[in-house]
Wavefront OBJ file of the C-alpha trace (Angstrom):
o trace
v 19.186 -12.107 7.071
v 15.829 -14.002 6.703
v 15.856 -15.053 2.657
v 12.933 -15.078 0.584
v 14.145 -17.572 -2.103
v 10.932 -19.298 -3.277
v 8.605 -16.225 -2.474
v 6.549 -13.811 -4.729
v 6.772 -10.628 -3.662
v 4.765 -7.879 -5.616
v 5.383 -4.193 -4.790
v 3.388 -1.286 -6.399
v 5.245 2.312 -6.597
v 8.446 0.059 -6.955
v 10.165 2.250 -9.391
v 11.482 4.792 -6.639
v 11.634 6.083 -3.552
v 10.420 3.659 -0.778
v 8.641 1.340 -3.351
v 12.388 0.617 -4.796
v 14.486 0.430 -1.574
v 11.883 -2.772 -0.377
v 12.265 -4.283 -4.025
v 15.759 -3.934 -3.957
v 15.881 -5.629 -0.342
v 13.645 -8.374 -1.061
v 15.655 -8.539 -4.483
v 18.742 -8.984 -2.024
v 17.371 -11.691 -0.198
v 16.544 -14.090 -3.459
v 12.833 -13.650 -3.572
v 11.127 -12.839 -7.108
v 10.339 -9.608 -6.950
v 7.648 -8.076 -8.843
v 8.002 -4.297 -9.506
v 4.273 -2.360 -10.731
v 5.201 1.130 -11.816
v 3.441 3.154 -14.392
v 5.894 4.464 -15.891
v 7.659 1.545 -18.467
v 11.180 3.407 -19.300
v 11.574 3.924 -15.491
v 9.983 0.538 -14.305
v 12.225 -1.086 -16.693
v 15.429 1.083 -15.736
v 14.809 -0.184 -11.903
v 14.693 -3.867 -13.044
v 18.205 -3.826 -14.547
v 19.415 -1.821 -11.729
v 17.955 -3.876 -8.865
v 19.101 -7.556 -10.773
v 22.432 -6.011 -11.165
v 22.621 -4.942 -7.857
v 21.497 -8.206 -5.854
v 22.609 -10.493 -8.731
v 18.735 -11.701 -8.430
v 17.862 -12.383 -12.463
v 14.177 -13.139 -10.529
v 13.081 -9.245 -11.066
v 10.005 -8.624 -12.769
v 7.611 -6.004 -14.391
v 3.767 -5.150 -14.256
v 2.520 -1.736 -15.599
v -0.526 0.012 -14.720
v -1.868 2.857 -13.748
v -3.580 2.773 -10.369
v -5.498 5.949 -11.008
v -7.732 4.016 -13.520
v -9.696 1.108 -12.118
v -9.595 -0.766 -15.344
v -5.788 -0.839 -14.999
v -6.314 -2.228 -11.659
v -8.417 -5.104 -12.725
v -6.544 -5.769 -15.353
v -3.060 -5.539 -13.256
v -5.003 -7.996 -11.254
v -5.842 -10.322 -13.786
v -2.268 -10.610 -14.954
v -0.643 -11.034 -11.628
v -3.276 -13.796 -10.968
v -2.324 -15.309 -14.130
v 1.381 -15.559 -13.892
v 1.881 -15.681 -10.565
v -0.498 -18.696 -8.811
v 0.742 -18.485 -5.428
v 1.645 -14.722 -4.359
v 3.012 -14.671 -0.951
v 3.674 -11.006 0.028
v 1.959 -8.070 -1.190
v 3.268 -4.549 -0.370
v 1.174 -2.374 -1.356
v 2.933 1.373 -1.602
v 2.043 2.922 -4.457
v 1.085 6.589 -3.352
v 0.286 10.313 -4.722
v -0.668 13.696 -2.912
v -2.190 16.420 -5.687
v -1.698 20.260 -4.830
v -4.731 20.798 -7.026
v -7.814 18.884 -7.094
v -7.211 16.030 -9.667
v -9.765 13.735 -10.851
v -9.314 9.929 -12.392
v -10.745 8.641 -15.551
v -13.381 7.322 -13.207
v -14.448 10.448 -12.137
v -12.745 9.998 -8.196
v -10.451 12.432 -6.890
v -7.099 10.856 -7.332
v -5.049 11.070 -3.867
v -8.075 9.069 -2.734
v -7.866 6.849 -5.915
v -4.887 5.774 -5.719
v -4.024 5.646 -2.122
v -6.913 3.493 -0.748
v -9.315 2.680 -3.634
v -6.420 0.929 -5.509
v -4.779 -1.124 -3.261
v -8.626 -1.523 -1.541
v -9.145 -3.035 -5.360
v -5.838 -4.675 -6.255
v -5.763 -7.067 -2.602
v -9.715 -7.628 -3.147
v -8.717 -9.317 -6.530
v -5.612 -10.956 -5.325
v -6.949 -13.010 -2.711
v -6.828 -16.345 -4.509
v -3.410 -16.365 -4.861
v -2.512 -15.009 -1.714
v -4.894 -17.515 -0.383
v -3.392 -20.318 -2.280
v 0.406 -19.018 -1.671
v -0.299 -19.002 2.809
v 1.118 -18.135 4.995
v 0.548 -15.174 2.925
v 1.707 -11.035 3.860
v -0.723 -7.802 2.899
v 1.186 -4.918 3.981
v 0.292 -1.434 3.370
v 2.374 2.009 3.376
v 0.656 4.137 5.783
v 1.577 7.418 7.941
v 1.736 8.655 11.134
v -0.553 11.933 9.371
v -3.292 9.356 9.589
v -4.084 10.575 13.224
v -5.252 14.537 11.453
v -7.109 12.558 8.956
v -11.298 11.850 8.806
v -13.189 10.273 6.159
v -15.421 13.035 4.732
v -18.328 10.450 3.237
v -20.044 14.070 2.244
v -16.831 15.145 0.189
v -14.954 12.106 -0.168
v -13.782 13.359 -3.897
v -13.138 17.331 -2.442
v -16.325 18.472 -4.471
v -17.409 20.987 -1.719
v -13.793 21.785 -0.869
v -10.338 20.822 -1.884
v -7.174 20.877 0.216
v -4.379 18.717 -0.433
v -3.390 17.592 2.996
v -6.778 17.230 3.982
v -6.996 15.115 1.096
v -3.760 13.085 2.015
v -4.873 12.903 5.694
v -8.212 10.728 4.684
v -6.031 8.532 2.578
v -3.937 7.539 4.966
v -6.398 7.304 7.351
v -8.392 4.978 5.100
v -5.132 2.959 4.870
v -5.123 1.978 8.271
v -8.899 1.487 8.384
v -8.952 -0.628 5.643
v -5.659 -3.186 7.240
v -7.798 -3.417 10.486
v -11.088 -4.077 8.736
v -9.634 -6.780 6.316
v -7.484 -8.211 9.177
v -10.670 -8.686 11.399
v -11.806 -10.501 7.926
v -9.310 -12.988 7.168
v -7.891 -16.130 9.042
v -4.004 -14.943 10.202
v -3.328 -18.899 9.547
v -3.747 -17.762 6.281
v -3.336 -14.492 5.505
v -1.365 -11.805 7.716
v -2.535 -7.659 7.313
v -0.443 -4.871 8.329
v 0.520 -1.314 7.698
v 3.292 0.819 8.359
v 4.713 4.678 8.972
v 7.645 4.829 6.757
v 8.271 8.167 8.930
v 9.416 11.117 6.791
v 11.746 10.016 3.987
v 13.866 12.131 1.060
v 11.590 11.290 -1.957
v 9.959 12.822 -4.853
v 6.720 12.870 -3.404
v 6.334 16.264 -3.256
v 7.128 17.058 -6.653
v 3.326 18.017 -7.460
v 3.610 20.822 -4.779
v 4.005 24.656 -5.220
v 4.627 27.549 -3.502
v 4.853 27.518 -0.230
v 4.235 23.879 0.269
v 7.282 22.900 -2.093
v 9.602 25.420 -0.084
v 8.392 23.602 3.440
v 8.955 19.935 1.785
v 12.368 21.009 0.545
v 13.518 22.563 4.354
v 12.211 18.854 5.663
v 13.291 16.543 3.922
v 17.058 17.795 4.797
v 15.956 16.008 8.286
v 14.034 12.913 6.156
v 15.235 9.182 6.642
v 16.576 7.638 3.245
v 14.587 5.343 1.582
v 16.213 2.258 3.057
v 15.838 3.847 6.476
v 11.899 4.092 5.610
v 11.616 0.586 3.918
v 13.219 -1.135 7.100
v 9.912 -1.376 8.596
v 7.896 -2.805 5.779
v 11.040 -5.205 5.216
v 10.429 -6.436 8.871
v 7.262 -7.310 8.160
v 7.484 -9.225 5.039
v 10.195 -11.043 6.426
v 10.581 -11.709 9.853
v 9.462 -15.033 11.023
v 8.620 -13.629 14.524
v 5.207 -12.069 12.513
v 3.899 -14.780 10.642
v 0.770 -14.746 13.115
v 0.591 -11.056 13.571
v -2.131 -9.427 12.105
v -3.940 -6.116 12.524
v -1.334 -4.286 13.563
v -0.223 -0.696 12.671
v 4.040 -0.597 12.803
v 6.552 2.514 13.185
v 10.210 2.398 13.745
v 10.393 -1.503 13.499
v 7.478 -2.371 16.202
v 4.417 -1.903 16.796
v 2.642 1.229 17.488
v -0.839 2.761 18.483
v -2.699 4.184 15.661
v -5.286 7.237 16.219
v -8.682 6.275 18.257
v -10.416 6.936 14.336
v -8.608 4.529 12.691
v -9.601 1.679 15.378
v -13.158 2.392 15.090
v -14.968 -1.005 13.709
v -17.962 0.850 12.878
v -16.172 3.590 10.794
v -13.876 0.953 9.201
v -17.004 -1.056 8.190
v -18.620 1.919 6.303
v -15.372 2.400 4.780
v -15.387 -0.650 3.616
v -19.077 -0.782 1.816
v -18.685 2.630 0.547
v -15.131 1.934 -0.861
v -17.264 -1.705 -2.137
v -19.351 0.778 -4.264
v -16.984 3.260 -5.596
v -14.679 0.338 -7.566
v -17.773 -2.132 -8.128
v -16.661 -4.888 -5.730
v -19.697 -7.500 -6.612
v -21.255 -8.885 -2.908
v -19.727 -12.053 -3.284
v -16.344 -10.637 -2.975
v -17.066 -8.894 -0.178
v -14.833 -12.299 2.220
v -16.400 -14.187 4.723
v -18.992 -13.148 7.737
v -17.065 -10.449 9.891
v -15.199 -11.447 12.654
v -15.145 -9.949 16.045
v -10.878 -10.187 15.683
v -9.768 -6.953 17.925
v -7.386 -4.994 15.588
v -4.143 -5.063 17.432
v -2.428 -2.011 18.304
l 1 2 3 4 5 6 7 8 9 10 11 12 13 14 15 16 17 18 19 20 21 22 23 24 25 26 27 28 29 30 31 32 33 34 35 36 37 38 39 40 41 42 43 44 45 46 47 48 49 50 51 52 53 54 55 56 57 58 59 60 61 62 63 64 65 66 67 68 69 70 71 72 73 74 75 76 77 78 79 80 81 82 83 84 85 86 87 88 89 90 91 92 93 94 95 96 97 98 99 100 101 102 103 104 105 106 107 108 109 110 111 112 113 114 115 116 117 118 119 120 121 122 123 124 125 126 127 128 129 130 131 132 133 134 135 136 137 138 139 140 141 142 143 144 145 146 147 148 149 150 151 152 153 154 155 156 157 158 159 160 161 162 163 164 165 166 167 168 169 170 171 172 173 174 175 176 177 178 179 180 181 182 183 184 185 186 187 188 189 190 191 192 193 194 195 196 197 198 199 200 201 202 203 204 205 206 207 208 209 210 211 212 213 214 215 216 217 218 219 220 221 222 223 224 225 226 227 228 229 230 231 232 233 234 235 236 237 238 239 240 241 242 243 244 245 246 247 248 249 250 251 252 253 254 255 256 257 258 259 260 261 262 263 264 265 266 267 268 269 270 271 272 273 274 275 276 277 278 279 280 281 282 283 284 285 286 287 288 289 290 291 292 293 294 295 296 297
């Protein structure tokens, strides 16, 4: 087991599911282990559980609500605060709305909080993932990416609303957005990578109805536990054999190709202005001139 001791570790979505089972691992291997949840009763439940568990007293809280970009910023600002030198950042947090849901911002959330957010969050945390390298971004994708396009006509489901369709783009824009920001930063540095968790017995479905609740229940009797989905993402925060690998797009512990969409430079690049825009991303913050870095795959 590769330890951690010495390492900040932030994980959003921490307080179940997938989010937990990679706290609880990186808890287990002595690094300090930020959990952001939303929810304080539950984020603060999962904190005594997980220090209990690993005997790591190093387990920590952030709240916020990734729907709101104001929570984001200010999440930010915190982290950045306490926590100089962050040296992996998992970002998991996740949502997928039966009905069309929209943010205080006025964005429809599954798109919110799926790309925008972590798009946001990693934006703002550069310093002290910068200042903390060899540093980790890693980012909980899906394997539904490849049945997902970015609608720039309907990005927010105005025109029409479906909920996978919705979930499809996110993911999608998940894997656009590790390629795009990989091509962007110096691996030396900074290291950008996404995974497939596969499917895994969570709550995630819990907003669903109807037919789509009765389908989730029949698969998730054939769903990977949430250690079984974390392994990947724990691979990649930890294993020394990836401190240089960047771009890449993981499943099953190793490397995978992702859909022909999601290693398009030119859509990844629109992406990335037109995400820029939607959570006010000033030009200077933008990271160097793009580099012609081949997304690995």
């Amino acid at each position: 087991m590769n330890t951690m001791q010495g390492k900040v570790c932030v994980v959003t979505g921490a307080n179940s599911g997938i989010g937990k089972a990679i706290a609880l691992e990186l808890a287990r291997r002595q690094a300090q282990v930020v959990l952001v949840c939303r929810n304080e009763a539950q984020a603060v439940a999962t904190q005594q559980e997980l220090a209990t568990a690993t005997g790591n007293p190093c387990v920590e809280v952030q709240l916020a609500d990734l729907a709101v970009q104001a929570e984001v910023r200010g999440l930010a600002a915190a982290l950045a605060r306490r926590y100089p030198h962050i040296h992996v950042l998992v970002n998991n947090a996740g949502v997928q709305r039966y009905q069309r849901t929209l943010t205080p911002d006025g964005l429809e959330e599954t798109f919110a909080v799926n790309h925008l957010a972590p798009f946001l969050l990693t934006s703002l945390l550069l310093e002290p993932l910068h200042a903390a390298a060899p540093a980790r971004i890693i980012t909980t994708a899906s394997v539904v990416h490849r049945w997902g396009k970015i609608h720039f006509d309907d990005l927010h489901g105005e025109r029409s609303y479906n909920s996978n369709r919705a979930y499809y783009q996110s993911k999608l824009a998940n894997v656009l957005f590790t390629f795009e920001l990989a091509r962007r930063l110096d691996p030396a540095q900074v290291t950008v990578n996404c995974f497939a968790p596969g499917l895994v017995r969570t709550a995630f479905s819990r907003d669903f109805r109807g037919f789509y609740r009765l389908m989730a229940r029949l698969m998730l009797r054939f769903a990977k536990s949430p250690a079984q989905g974390a392994a990947t993402a724990i691979m990649l925060a930890c294993d020394p054999a990836l401190a240089d690998v960047t771009g890449g797009y993981f499943a099953n512990n190793r490397m995978a190709q992702a859909a022909p969409a999601a290693r398009d430079p030119a859509l990844a690049w629109r992406l990335w202005e037109v995400s820029a825009r939607l959570v006010g991303l000033p030009e200077e913050m933008h990271l160097p001139q793009r580099t012609q870095r081949t997304p690995r795959s």
